[in-house]
C-alpha positions as CSV (number, residue, x, y, z in Angstrom):
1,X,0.0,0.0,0.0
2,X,1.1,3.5,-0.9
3,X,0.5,5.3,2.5
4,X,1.2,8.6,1.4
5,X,-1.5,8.3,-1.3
6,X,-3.7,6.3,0.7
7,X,-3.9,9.5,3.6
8,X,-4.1,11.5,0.7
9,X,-6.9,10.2,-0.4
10,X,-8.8,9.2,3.0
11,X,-8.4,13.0,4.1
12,X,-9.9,14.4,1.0
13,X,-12.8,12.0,0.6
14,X,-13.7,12.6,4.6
15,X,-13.3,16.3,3.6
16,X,-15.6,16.4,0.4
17,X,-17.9,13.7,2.4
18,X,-18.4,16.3,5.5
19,X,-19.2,19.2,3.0
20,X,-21.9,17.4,2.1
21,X,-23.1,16.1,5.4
22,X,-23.6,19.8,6.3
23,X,-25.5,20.6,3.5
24,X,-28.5,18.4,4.4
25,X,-27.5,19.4,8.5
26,X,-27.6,23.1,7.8
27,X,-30.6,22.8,5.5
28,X,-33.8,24.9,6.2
29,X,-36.1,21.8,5.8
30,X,-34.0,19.6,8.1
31,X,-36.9,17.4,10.0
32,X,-35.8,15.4,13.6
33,X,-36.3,11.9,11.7
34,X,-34.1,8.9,12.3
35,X,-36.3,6.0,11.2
36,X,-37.9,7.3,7.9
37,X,-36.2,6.0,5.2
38,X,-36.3,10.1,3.4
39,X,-35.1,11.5,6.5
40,X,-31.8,13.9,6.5
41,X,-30.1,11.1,8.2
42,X,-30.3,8.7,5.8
43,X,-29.6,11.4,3.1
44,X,-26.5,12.3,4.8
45,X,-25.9,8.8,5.4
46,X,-25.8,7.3,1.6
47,X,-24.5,10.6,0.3
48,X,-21.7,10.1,2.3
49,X,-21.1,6.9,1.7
50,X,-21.6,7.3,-2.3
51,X,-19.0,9.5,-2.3
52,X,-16.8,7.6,-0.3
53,X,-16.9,3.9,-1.1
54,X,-16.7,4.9,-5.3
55,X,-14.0,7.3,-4.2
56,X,-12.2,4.5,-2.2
57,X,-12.9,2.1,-5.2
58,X,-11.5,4.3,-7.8
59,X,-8.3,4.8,-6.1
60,X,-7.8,1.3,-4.7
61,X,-9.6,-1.5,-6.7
62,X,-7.9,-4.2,-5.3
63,X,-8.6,-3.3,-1.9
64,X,-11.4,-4.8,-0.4
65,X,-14.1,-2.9,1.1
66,X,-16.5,-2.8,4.0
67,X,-18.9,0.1,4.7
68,X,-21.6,0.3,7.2
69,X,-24.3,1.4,4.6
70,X,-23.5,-1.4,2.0
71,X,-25.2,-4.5,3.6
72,X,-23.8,-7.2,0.7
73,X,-20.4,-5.8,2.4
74,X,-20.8,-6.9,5.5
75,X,-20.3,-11.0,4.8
76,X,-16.7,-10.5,3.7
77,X,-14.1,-13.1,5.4
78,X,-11.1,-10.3,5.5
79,X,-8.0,-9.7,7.2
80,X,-7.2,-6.3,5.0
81,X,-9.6,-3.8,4.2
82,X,-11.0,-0.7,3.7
83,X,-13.7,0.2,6.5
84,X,-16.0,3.1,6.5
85,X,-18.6,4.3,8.7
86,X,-19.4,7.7,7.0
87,X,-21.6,9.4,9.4
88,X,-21.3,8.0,12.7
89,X,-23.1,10.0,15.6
90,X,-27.2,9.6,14.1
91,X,-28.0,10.6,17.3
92,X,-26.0,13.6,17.4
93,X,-26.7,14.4,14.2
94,X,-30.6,14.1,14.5
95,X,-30.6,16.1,17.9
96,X,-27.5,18.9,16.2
97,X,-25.2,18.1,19.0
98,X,-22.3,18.2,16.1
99,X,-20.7,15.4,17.8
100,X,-20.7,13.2,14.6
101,X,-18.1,12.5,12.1
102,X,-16.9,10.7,9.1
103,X,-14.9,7.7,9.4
104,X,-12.5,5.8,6.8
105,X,-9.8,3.3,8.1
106,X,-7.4,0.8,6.3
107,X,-7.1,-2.7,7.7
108,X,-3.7,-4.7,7.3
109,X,-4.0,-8.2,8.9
110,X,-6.6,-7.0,11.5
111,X,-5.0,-3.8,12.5
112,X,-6.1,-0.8,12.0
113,X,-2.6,0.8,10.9
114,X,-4.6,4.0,9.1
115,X,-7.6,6.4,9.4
116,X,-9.2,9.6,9.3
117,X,-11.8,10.9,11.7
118,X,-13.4,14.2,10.8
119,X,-16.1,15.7,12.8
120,X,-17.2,18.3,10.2
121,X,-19.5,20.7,12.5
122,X,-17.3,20.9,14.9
123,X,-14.3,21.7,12.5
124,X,-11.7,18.9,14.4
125,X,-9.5,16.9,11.7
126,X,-7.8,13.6,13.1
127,X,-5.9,11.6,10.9
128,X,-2.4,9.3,10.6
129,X,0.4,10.4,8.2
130,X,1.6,7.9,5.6
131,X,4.6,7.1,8.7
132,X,1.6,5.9,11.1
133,X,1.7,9.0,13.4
134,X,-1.2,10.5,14.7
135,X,-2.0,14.4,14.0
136,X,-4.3,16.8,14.3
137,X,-4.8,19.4,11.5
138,X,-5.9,22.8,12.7
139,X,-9.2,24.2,11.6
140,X,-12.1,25.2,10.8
141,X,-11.6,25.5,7.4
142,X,-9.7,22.8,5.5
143,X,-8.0,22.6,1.7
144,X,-9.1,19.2,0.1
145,X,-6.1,18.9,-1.3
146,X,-3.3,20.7,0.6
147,X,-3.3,19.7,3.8
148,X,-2.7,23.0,6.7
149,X,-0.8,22.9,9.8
150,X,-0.7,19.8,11.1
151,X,-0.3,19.4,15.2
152,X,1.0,16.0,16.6
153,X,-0.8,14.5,19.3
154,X,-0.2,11.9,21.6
155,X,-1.8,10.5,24.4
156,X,-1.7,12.0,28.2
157,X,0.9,10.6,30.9
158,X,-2.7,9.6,33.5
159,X,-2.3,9.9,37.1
160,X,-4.7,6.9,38.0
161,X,-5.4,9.0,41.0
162,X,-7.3,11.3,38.8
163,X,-8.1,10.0,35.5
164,X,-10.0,12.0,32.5
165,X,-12.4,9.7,31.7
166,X,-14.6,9.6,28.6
167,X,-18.0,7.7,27.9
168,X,-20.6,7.7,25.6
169,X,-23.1,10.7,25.5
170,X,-25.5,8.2,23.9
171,X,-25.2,5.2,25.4
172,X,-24.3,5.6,29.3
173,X,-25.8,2.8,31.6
174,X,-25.3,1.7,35.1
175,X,-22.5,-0.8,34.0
176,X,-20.7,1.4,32.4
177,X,-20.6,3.4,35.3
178,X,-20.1,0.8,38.2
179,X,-17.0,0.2,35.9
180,X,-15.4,3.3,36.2
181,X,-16.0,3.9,39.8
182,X,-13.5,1.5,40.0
183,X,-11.0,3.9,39.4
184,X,-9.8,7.7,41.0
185,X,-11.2,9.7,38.5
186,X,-11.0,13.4,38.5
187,X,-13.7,14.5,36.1
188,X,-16.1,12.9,33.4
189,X,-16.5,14.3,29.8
190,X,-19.2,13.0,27.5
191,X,-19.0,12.7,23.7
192,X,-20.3,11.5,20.8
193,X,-19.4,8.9,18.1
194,X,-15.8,8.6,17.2
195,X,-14.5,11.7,19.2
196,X,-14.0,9.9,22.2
197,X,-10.7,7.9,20.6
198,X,-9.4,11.5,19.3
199,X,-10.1,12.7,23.0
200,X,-8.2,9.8,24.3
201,X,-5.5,10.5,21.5
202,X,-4.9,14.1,22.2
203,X,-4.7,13.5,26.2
204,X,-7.9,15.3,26.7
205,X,-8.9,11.6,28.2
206,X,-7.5,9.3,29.9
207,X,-9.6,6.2,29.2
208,X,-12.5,5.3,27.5
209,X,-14.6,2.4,28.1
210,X,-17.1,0.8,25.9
211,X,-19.6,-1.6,27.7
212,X,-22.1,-1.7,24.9
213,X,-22.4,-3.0,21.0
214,X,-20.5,-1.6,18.3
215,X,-19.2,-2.5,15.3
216,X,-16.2,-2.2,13.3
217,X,-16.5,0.9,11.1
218,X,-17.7,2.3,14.5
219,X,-14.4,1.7,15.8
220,X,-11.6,1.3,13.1
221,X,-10.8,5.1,12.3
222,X,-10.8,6.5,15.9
223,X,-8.5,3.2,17.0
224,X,-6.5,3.9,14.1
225,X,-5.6,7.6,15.2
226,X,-5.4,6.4,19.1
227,X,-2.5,3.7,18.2
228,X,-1.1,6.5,16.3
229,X,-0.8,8.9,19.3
230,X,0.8,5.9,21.6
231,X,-3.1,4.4,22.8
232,X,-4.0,1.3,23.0
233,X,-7.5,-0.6,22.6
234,X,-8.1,-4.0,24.3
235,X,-10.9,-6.4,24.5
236,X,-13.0,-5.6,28.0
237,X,-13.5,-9.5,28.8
238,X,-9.4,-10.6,29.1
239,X,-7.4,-7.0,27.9
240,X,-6.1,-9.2,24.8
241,X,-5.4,-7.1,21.8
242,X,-8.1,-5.9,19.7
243,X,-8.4,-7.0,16.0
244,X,-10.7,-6.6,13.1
245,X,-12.0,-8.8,10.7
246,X,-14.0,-10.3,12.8
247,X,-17.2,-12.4,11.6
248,X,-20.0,-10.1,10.5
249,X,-17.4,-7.3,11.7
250,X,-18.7,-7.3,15.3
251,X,-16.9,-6.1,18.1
252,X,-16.9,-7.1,21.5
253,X,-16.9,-4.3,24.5
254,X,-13.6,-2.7,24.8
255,X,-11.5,-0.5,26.6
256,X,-9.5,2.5,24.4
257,X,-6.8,4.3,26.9
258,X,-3.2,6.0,27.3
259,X,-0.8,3.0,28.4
260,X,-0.3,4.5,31.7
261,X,-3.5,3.4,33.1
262,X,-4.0,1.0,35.4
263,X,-6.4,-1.2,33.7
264,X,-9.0,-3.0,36.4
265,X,-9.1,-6.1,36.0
């Protein structure tokens, strides 16, 4: 793989797929819908992913590819991929928290060695250069094709007397939180979709548990830039590593943190 083409290309297909993800957000006859099949959501949704999957397609045909939208995808058997979840946050995006973003990751061998998470309304840019490390380009306004200052991040050095932790603003529930009153935790955050790795990556969080379904275009992109920054991402049930290709590309609850962190067993 050509990694300086592939982030290329990732960036500026998040980029162009965000533009038009704000288009139907910002629109005058946006309705609060998430089941309809002609709601904004799914507009936003499957123009996204249009745009993405034939842009992924036409720049790397021999790559396979799996896409939350493309339901023929999702009985692949691979180990290296293309992954895409291009508008991850409904929730957020139905109730214009902002806290959603587009996802695209690449795959080698069930690792997610490369991604792009870009949370268009809220002009953040999270992405891995072509030598695996982890930045974060400075907005709000992005070039599709040049890219602008780009800031390293990396994750925090914790004090697991007073973590930063991060959880779900969707999907909080008593587990999750008898979990992390296992630990000394100095304050709580809350976010939506993909944001929480990226929060986790730049040291604005310390750990970030996930006691709750997802799936792997949920997760690949945000893991992606984590490793990237120094993170790590583990399986909840036994802290082995967590990989991808899995069948039907399910995941199992996790834990995404800075390595500093005294994992509870």
């Amino acid at each position: 793989m050509d990694y300086e083409r592939l982030v290329s290309v990732m960036r500026r297909l998040a980029l162009e797929a965000g533009d038009k993800i704000m288009e139907i957000y910002n629109s005058p006859e946006f309705e609060v819908k998430s089941k309809s099949d002609a709601s904004p959501v799914t507009e936003a949704d499957e123009a996204a992913d249009a745009l993405i999957s034939e842009g992924l397609a036409e720049a790397f045909p021999q790559v396979a590819q799996v896409t939350e939208e493309q339901a023929a995808s999702h009985g692949q058997q691979v180990s290296t991929f293309l992954i895409v979840d291009p508008l991850d946050g409904t929730k957020e995006f139905v109730q214009r928290r902002g806290d959603f973003t587009v996802n695209i990751a690449y795959v080698l061998e069930g690792v997610p060695v490369r991604g792009v998470v870009y949370a268009p309304a809220k002009g953040r840019l999270f992405y891995t250069l072509a030598d695996g490390r982890s930045v974060e380009e400075v907005g709000p306004e992005f070039d599709k094709e040049t890219p602008g200052t780009q800031t390293p991040i990396t994750v925090s050095m914790p004090d697991n007397r007073g973590l930063m932790v991060v959880a779900s603003k969707s999907h909080r529930d008593q587990a999750t939180d008898d979990y992390i009153a296992q630990y000394g935790v100095k304050d709580m955050t809350s976010a939506g979709s993909s944001l929480k790795f990226c929060l986790v990556a730049t040291g604005e969080a310390d750990l970030y548990p996930r006691l709750g379904r997802t799936m792997e275009w949920d997760t690949a992109a945000g893991d992606a830039v984590l490793r990237g920054a120094g993170g790590e991402m583990v399986r909840f049930d036994d802290h082995t590593p967590f990989t991808y290709g899995k069948p039907g590309f399910e995941n199992p609850f996790f834990i995404a943190y800075a390595p500093g962190v005294l994992l509870v067993k």
